[in-house]
N, C-alpha and C positions, 0 to 999 in steps of 0.2 A: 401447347405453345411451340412456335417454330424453332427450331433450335437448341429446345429445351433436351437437359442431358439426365438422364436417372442416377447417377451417382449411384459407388457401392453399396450405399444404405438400400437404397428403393430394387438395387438389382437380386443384393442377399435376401433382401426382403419376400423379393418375387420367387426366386428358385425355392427358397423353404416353403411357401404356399404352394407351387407348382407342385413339391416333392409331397407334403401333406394329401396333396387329391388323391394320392397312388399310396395313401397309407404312411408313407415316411417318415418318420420324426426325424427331427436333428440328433448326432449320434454324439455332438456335444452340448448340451445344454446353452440356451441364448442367454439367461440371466446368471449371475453368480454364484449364487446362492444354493443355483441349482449342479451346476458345473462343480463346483466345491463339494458338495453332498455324494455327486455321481465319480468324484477323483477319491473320494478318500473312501467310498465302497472298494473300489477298485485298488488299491495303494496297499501296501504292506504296513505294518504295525511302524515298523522302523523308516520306513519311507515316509508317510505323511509324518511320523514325530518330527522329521529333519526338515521336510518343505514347508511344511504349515506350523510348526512351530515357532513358538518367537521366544523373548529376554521373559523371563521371572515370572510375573503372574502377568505378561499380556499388554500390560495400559499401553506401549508404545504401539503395539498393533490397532486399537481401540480409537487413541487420539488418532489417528491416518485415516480412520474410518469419518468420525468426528469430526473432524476438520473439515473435509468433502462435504457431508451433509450440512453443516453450517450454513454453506453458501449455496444461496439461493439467483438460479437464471430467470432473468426479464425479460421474457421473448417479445418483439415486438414482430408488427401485423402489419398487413398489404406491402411488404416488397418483392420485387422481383427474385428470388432465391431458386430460380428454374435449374442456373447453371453455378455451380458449385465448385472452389479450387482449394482441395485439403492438404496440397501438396507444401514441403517444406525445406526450405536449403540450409545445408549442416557441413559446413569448410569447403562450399562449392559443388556437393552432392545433391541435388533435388532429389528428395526421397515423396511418394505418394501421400502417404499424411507422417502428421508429426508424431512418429511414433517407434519406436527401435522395441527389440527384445533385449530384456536384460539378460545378466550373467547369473546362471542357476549353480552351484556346485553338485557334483554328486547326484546327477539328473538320475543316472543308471537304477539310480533307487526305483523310481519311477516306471523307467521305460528302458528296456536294454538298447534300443537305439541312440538313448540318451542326446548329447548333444549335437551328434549327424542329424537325429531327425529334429531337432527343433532348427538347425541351420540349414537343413531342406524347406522347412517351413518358413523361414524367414525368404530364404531366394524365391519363393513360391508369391510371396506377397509384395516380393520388393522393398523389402522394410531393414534395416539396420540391424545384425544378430550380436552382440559384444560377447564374441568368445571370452570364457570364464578359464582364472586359473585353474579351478578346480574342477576340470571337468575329464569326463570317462571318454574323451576320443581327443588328439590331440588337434591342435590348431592347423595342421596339413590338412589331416581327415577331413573337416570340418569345412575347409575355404574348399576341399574337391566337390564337396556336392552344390556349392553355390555358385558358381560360372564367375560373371561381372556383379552378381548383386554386393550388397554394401556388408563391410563390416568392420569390428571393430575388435581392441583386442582389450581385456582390464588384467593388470599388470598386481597382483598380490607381492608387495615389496620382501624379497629373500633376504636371509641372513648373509647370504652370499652375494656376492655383490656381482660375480662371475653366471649367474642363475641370471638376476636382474637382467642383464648386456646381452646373455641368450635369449631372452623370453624378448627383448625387444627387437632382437635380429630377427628372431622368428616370425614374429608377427609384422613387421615390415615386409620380408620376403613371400609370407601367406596372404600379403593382399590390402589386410589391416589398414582401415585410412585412419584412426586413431587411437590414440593410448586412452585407458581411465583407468586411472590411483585410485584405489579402492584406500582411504585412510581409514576408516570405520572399524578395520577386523584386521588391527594387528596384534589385537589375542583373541580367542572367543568367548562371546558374552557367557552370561549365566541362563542357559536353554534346557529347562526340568523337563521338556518330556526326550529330550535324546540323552538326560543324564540318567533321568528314572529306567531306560533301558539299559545305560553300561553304554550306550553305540553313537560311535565315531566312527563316518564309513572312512575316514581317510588311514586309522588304523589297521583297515583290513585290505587296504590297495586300492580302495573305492575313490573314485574324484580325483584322482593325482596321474592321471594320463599324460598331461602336460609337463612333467618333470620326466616320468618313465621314459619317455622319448629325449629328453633334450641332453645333449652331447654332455654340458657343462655338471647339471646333477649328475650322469652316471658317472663323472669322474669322481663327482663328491663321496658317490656309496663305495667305489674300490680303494679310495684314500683310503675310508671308514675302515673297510675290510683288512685293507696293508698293513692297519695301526693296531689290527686287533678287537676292533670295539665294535659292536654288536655281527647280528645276525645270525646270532647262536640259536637253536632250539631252545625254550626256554626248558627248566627242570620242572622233577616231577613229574606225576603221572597225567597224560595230556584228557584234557572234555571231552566232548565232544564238541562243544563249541570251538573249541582253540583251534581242533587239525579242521573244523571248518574252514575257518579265519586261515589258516594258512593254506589252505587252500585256494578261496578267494586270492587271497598275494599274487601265491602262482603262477594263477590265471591270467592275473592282469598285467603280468611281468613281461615284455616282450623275448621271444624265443620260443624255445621246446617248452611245452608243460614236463614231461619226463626230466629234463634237464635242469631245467629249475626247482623242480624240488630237492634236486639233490643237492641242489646250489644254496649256498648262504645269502644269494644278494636279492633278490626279493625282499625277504626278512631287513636286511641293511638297508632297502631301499627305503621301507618304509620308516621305520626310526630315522631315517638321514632328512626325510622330509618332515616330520615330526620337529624336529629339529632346527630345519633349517624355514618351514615357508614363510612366517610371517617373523616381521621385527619390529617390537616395542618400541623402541629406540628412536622411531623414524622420526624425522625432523624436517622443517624447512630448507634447511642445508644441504639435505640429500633432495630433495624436491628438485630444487636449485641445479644439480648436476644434471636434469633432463634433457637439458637443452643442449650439451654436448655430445648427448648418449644417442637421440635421435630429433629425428624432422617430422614428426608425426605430431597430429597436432596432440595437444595433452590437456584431458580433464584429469580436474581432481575430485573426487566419486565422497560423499559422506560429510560434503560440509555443510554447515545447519547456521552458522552464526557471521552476517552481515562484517567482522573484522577480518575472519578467517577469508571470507568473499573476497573482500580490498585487497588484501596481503597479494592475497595470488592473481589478483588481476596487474597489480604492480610489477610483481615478479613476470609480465607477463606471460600467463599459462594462457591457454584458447580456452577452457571452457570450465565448469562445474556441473557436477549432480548433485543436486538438494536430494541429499539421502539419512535417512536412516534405518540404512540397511534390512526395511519391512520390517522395523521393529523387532529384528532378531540378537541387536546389541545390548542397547540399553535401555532398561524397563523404566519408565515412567520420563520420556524424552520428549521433546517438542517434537509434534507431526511435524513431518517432511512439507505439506502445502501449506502449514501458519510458519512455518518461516522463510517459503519463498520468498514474500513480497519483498521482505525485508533484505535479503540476499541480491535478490534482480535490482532493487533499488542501488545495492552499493556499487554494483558492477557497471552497471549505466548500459549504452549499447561496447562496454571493451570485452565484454568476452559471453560464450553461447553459454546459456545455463538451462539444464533440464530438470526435471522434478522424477523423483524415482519414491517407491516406497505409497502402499495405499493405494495407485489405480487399479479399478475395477470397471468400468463403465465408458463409452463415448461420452456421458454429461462429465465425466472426471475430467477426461482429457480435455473438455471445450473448458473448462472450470482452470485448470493449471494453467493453459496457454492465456487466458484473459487475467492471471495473476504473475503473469512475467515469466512461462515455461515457455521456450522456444520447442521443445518437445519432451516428449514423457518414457519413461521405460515402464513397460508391461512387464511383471516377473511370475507373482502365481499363477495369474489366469494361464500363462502359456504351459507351464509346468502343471497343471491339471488336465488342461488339454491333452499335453502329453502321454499323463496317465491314462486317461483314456483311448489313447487312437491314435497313437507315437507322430508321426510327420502330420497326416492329416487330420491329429486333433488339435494339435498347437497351432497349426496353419487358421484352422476352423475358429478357435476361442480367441484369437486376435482376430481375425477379421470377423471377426463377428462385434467389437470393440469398434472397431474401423468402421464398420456400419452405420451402429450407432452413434459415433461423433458427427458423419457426414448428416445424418435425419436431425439431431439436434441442433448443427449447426444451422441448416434451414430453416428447422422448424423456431428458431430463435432469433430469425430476422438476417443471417449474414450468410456473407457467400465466400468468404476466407478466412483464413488464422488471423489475416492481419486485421480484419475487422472485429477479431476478440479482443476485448478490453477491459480492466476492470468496473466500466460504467455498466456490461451487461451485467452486474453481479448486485448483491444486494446482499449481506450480514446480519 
């Protein structure tokens, strides 16, 4: 047909078939199931416990899964769907589909490129990357391999209120067109297979890039140091696991390695972040002071319940994530897409809401956005990717997602997000 455009789905489509004639297979896996099988071959023992592991025995990861499958699309027949527009605007941004990467901690488990390569991956797609507190390259690093593409920065609320004011300086001045309040993880859930090992990368320097760097925590560990209180070797006669672990510190300390080990603030460092990252306390009230602290626009990441919705569209914030946190918080919690609707409903058109937690697939993503997602965050497929093939696997396992929204959006009768609605769906 004249005019007619193949969309990413029918292009990715054509180059894997191309590459197949000359023997090729994809080097990431097209479906899930397969991706997943082929990451945790690949993964360390303590890697995949941290990525793929969720809260207790699992049911919150389950119901995410659950939820999706419930809902069933109606594709309807004989329209024009030759030319296709997956694209989606987010505080004035048109990004290619409705789609961002979410914030991984502790990628390095993974893939020592860690979050450089998945934020090369994302400028590579053009897609939305949400620098993670917790991650193993700082937020400079990060915005240097992406030129103009989009991002975004999610803000884990400090004990210190001095860390808070830095981390939003910083992410303003790296580029950051938004903030997301992660509320979900201001302690950490109950997670048996990183407890069945003993392993928390962050107590070994692992995932805390973003403090190691930032002016206002290093003041906090020399306080620390001034007053006395930690940093010491600990007693007794050391593991070999232990002068690992202090090793890893080391490593990840900025400066000399020689220098640093001889140095106590490494060690400080990490207990001062132990200490300080996240704060139970956190309230509306502090919420509330955002709007002084910056101009960015500001989701709030982990809300699940239709009041908590209201509240903060009153207060008005710009946006929310229906999240639960890939079921790594709380074990037997309402999936992230059964309580969309009800969320998108309370908000009306006053602020953007994305759905996070449970996508797997392009029918996911056409499924969220016809239930009130203005867009979705992808988090394991990309962090399998990653395992596999660092920049160009995570590039590859989202657009490969990307694909498949575009083929099912067609093959389901529409030619935009804005024509998904909850009438294509059926329960």
């Amino acid at each position: 047909m004249a005019g007619e455009q193949p969309g990413p789905g029918r292009e990715r489509q054509a180059k894997i078939y191309r590459d197949g004639v000359f023997g090729r297979r994809p080097r990431v896996p097209t479906d899930f199931a397969g991706l997943e099988a082929a990451a945790r071959r690949k993964a360390s023992v303590r890697g995949w416990a941290y990525v793929a592991g969720g809260a207790g025995e699992g049911a919150t990861m389950r119901a995410n899964r659950a939820a999706f499958e419930r809902w069933a699309i109606v594709p309807r027949v004989l329209r024009d769907v030759s030319r296709r527009d997956l694209s989606a605007e987010l505080f004035g941004r048109r990004i290619p589909a409705p789609v961002l990467l979410a914030p991984v901690g502790a990628a390095e488990l993974l893939h020592p490129e860690a979050d450089r390569a998945i934020a090369g991956a994302a400028a590579d797609l053009g897609l939305p990357y949400i620098f993670s507190s917790q991650a193993c390259f700082s937020m400079e690093e990060c915005a240097a391999v992406m030129g103009e593409a989009p991002r975004w920065f999610q803000l884990y609320w400090s004990r210190d209120e001095g860390v808070v004011d830095s981390f939003l300086s910083r992410a303003k001045a790296a580029g950051c067109e938004a903030i997301v309040v992660t509320l979900d993880t201001t302690m950490l859930g109950w997670r048996p297979q990183d407890l069945n090992l003993g392993s928390l990368p962050f107590s070994r320097g692992e995932g805390i890039a973003q403090y190691l760097t930032d002016p206002r925590f290093r003041e906090l560990v020399r306080e620390r140091l001034a007053a006395g209180i930690g940093g010491a070797t600990p007693g007794g006669r050391p593991t070999f696991a232990a002068v690992k672990t202090l090793l890893t510190m080391t490593r990840k300390f900025p400066g000399s390695f020689a220098a640093n080990l001889r140095s106590p603030e490494p060690r400080a460092a990490v207990e001062t972040f132990l200490e300080t990252y996240s704060r139970p306390s956190l309230t509306w009230e502090d919420i509330a002071t955002l709007r002084d602290r910056t101009d960015l626009p500001v989701l709030l990441k982990g809300v699940l319940h239709p009041d908590d919705a209201r509240r903060a569209a009153d207060m008005g914030l710009d946006g929310l994530v229906v999240s639960n946190h890939g079921g790594r918080q709380v074990d037997g919690a309402i999936a992230s897409l059964d309580a969309l609707p009800a969320v998108a409903a309370a908000v009306g058109d006053r602020m953007t809401v994305l759905l996070d937690s449970g996508v797997r697939t392009g029918a996911d993503v056409l499924k969220a956005v016809a239930l009130g997602a203005d867009a979705v965050l992808i988090g394991r497929p990309h962090a399998y990717g990653l395992a596999l093939a660092g920049r160009e696997g995570a590039r590859d396992a989202v657009a490969n997602i990307v694909a498949e929204f575009d083929l099912t959006l067609g093959l389901s009768g529409l030619t935009s997000i804005a024509e998904a609605t909850p009438e294509i769906l059926v329960n």
